[in-house]
VEXDREN-2710 file (C-alpha; in Angstrom, 1 decimal):
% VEXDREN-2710
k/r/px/py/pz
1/UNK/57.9/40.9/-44.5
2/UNK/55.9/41.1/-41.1
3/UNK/53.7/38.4/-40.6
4/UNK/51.0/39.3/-38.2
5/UNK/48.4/36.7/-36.2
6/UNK/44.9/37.3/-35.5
7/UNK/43.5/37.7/-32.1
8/UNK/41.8/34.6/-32.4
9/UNK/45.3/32.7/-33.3
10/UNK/46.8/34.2/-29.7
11/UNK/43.3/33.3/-27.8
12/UNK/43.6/29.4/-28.9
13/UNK/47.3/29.6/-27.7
14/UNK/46.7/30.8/-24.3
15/UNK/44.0/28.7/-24.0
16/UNK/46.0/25.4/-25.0
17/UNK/48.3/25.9/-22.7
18/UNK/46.0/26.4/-19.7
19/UNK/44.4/23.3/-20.5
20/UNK/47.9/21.3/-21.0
21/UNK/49.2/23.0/-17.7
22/UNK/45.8/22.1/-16.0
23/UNK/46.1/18.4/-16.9
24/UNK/49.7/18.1/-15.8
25/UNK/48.7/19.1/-12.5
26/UNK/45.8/16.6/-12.3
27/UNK/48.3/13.5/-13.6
28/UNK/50.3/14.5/-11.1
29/UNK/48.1/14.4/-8.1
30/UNK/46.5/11.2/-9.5
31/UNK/49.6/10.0/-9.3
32/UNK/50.1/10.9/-5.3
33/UNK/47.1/8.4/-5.1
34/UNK/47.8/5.5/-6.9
35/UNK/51.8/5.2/-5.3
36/UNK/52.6/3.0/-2.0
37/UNK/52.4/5.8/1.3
38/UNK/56.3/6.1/1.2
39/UNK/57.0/7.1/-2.4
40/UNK/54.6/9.9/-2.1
41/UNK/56.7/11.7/0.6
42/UNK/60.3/11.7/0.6
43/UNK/62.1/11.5/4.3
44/UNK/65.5/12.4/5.4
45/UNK/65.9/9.5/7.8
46/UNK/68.2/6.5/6.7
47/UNK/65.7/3.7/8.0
48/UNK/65.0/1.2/5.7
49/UNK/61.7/0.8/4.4
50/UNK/60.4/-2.8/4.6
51/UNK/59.1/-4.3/1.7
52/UNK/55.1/-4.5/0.8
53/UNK/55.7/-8.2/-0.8
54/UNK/56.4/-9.3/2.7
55/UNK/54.1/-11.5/4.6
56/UNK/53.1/-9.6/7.8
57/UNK/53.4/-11.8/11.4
58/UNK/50.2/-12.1/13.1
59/UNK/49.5/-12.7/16.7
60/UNK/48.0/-15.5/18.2
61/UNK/45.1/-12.7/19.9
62/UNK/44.8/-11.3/16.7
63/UNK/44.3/-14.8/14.5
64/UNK/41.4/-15.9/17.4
65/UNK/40.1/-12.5/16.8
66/UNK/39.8/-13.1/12.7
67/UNK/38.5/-16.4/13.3
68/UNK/35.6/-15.6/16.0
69/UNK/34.4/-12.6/13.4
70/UNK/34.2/-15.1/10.6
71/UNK/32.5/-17.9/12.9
72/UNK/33.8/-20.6/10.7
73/UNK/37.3/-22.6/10.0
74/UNK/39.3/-21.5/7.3
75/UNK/41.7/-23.4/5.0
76/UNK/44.2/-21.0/5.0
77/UNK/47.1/-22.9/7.1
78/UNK/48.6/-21.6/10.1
79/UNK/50.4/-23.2/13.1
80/UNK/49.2/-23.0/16.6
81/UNK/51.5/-23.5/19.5
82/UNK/49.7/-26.6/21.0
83/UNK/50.6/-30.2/18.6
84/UNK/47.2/-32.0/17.8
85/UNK/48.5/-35.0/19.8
86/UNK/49.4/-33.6/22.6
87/UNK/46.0/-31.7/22.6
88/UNK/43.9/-34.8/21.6
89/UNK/45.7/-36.4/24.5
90/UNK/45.2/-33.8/27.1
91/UNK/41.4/-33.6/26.2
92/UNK/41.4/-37.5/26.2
93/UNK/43.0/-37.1/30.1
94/UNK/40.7/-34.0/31.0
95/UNK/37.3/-36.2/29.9
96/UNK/38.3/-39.3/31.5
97/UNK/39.3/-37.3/34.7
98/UNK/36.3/-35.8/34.7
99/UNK/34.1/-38.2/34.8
100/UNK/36.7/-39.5/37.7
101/UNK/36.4/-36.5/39.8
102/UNK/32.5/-36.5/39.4
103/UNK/31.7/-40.2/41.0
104/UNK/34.3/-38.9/43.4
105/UNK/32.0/-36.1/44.1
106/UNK/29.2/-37.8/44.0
107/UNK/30.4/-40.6/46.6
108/UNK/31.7/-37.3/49.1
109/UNK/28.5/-35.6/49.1
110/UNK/26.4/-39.1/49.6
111/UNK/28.3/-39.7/52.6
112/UNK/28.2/-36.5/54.0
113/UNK/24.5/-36.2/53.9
114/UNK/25.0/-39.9/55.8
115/UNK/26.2/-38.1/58.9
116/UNK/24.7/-35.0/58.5
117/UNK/21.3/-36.2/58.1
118/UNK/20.4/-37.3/61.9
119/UNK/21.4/-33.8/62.9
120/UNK/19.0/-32.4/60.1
121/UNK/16.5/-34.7/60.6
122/UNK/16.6/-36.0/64.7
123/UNK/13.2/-38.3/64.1
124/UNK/15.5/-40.9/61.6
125/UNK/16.9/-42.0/65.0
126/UNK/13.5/-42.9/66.9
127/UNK/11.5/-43.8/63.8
128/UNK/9.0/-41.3/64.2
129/UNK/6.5/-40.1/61.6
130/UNK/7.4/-36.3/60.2
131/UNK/5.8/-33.3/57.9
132/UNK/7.7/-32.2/55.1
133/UNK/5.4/-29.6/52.8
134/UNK/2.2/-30.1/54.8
135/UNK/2.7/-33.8/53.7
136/UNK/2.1/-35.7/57.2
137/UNK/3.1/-39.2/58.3
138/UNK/6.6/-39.7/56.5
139/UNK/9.1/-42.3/56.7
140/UNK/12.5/-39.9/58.0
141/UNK/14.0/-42.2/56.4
142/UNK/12.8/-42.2/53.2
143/UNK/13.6/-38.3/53.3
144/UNK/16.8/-38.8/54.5
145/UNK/17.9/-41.3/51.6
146/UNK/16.0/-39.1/48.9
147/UNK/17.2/-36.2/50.6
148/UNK/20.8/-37.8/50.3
149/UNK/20.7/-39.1/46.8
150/UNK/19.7/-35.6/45.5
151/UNK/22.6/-33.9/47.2
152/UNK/24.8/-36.7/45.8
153/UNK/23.9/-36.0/42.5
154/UNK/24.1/-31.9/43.0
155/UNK/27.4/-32.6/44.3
156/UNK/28.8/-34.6/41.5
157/UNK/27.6/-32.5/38.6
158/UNK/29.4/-29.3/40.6
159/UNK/32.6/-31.2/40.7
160/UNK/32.3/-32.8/37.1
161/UNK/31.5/-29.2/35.6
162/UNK/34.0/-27.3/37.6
163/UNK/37.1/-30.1/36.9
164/UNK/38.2/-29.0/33.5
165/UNK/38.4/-24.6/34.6
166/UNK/40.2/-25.9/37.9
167/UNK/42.8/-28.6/35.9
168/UNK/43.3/-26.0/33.1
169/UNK/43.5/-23.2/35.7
170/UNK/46.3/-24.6/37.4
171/UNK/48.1/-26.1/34.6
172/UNK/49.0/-22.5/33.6
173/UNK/48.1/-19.4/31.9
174/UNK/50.2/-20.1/28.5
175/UNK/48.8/-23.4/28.3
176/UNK/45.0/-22.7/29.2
177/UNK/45.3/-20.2/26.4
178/UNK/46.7/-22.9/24.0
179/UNK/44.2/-25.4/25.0
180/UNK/41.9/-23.2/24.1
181/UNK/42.9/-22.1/21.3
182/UNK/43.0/-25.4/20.0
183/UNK/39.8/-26.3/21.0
184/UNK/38.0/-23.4/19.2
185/UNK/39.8/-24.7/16.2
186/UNK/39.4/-28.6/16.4
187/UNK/35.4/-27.4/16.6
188/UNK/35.5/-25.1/13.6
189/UNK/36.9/-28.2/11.4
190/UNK/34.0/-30.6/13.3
191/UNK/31.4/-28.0/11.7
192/UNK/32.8/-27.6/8.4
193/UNK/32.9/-31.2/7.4
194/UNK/30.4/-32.5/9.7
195/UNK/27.2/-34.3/8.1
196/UNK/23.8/-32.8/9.3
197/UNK/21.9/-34.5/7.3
198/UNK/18.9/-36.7/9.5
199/UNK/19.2/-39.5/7.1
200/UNK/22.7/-40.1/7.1
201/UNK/23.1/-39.4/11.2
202/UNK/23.2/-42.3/13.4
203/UNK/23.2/-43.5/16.9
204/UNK/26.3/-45.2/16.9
205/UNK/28.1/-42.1/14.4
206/UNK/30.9/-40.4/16.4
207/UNK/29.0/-37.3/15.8
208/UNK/30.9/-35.1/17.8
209/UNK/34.4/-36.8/17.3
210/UNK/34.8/-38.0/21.0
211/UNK/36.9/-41.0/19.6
212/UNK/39.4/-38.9/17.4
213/UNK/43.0/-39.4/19.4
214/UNK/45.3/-38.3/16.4
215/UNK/45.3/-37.7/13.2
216/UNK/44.7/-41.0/11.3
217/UNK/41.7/-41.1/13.4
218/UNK/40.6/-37.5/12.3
219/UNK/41.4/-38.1/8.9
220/UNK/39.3/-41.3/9.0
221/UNK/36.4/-39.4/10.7
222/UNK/36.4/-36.6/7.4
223/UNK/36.3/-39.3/4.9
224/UNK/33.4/-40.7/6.8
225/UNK/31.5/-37.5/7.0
226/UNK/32.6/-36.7/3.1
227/UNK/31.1/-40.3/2.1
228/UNK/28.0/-39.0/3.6
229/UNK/27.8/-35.9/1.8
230/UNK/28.2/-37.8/-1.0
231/UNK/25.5/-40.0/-0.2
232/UNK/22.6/-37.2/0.7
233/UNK/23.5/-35.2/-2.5
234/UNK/23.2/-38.1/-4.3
235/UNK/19.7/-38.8/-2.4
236/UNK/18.8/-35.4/-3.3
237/UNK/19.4/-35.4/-6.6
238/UNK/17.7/-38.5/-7.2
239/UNK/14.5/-37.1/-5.4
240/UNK/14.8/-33.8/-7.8
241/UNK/14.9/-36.1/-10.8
242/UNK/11.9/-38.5/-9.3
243/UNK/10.0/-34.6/-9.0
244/UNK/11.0/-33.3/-12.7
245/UNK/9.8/-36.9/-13.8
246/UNK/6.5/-36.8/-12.0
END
């Protein structure tokens, strides 16, 4: 006995398996999307493929790059190539040389103007009375010491702001760069634990951590500024109570 199906029976079939051929074809691309770049294509070389669970090295350039877009220190821990001694004690050398170099400067330039001034100024010889900015009957010298004093001072503020480029100029490219880099660092932790807070900021507060040499004495400075945090959220808090009381 013949059993025969209706159109409709053979329309449903067809269309069945259109839709089941359709949606293997979509799992299948879907699939191209959600796999690692080289699973989706197969190659004939015999490299090996390194592992995505692998931490990737990053550059020094590249970590100074990250850290100048976020503006801020981060926790996450990484070495630099410069120690934190050695850098606390270079800075330590660099400030204290500075300051050097600058009376040095200043002492040059006072005793240049010294010689220089009777050729500038011919009347500090005889005595006579000058005009200096339509200003009659000056003491030459008067004008030669003020004259003197104020390119003292011009000279020594040249040489104490042009020390630390020249000293980390010639101690080297690779170590200018790790200076640097360190010092860009050492300021990011200064702002993320430093207290800002008027109240708790005082004169005598190593504000800017000047007197940090190592770490004991960096470690000493964040409990301070921590204990101060402490103390104006504790201020606050009290005055937000005071207010919700009132």
């Amino acid at each position: 006995r013949v059993r025969f199906r209706s159109k409709q029976w053979y329309q449903r079939r067809v269309r069945g398996g259109l839709m089941m051929t359709c949606l293997g074809s979509l799992r299948r691309c879907s699939s191209l999307f959600w796999r690692p770049y080289h699973r989706c294509f197969s190659t004939t070389s015999a490299e090996s493929i390194p592992s995505t669970s692998q931490v990737v090295e990053i550059d020094t350039e590249t970590k100074n790059r990250i850290r100048l877009i976020c503006g801020r220190y981060s926790p996450i821990q990484y070495r630099l190539a410069m120690p934190f001694v050695e850098y606390a004690s270079f800075k330590h050398k660099l400030k204290m040389w500075k300051r050097v170099v600058g009376v040095g400067g200043y002492m040059l330039g006072l005793s240049v103007c010294v010689q220089v001034s009777p050729l500038i100024i011919p009347q500090i010889t005889t005595g006579e009375p000058i005009a200096l900015f339509g200003i009659e009957g000056l003491d030459p010298m008067f004008v030669g010491m003020v004259g003197s004093t104020i390119t003292a001072i011009l000279t020594a503020w040249m040489f104490f702001i042009a020390y630390p480029t020249v000293r980390l100029t010639l101690s080297g490219a690779e170590v200018k760069g790790n200076y640097l880099e360190r010092e860009r660092d050492f300021n990011r932790r200064l702002n993320e634990y430093r207290c800002i807070e008027q109240a708790e900021v005082g004169h005598d507060d190593d504000y800017y951590g000047d007197k940090i040499r190592d770490l004991s004495d960096y470690r000493y400075w964040v409990r301070v500024q921590q204990i101060k945090h402490e103390s104006a959220n504790k201020r606050k808090e009290a005055k937000l109570f005071q207010f919700k009381n009132n």
